[in-house]
Structure formats: C-alpha cells, structure tokens
N, C-alpha and C positions, 0 to 999 in steps of 0.2 A: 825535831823540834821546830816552831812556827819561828821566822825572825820577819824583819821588815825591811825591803830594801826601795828607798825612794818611797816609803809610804806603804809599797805591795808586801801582802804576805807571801812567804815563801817557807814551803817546808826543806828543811835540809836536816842530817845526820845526825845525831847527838856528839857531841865534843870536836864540832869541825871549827875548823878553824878560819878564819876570814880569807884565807887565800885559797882554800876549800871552797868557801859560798861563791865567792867572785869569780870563779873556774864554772858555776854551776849558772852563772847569770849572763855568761860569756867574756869576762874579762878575763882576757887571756896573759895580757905586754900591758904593762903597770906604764906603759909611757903615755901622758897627757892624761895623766886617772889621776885625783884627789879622791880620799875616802875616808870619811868618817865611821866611828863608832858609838850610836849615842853622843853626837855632839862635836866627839875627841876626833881630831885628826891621826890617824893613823898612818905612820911614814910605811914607806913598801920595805923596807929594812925589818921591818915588824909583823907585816900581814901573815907568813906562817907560822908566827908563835903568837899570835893574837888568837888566843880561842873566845866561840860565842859563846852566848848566852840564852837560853828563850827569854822571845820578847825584843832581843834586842835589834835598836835601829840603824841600819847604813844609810848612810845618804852618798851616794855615786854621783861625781861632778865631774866632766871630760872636757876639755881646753877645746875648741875648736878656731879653728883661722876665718879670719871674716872682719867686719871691719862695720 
C-alpha cells in the first residue's frame, strides 16, 4: 500500500504498522524522533500497535542540537 512520509510516497506492506514503516525509512531508536499520523502525534508507546492506512501521512520530526 502507498503511504506518505514527509510528503514522499512510499510503498510498504498491507497491515504494517507505524514501527514497521519507520524501520523501512531507517528509524531505528525512537530517541529525539517526534511522529505524527495524519496530523496526530503518535507517542512511541503506541508506534507497534498503531496500524496504517493507504494514503495515510507521517510527518517525521528529529530534535537536533545547534543553537
């Protein structure tokens, strides 16, 4: 199924789950990762029971140090 991560389509599996996709995009260590689903912030408590949807949008945000 197509989803969208940051905008890019990406094909991934039928019934994967968000910690499935974000394994497939290289997010491996949920530390300094913020992730949305369409919109919703999804806590990393959630990411493997959070199943996709076609269509549906991530948006991946990463903390970085700088100033």
């Amino acid at each position: 199924m197509k989803i969208f991560v940051n905008d890019e389509a990406l094909e991934i599996l039928d019934d994967s789950s968000l910690a499935s996709a974000l394994d497939s995009v290289g997010v491996e260590d949920a530390k300094g990762w913020a992730v949305a689903v369409n919109r919703e912030v999804v806590p990393f408590e959630d990411w493997e029971q959070t199943e996709l949807k076609p269509e549906d949008s991530l948006l991946l945000v990463r903390a970085t140090q700088g100033g």
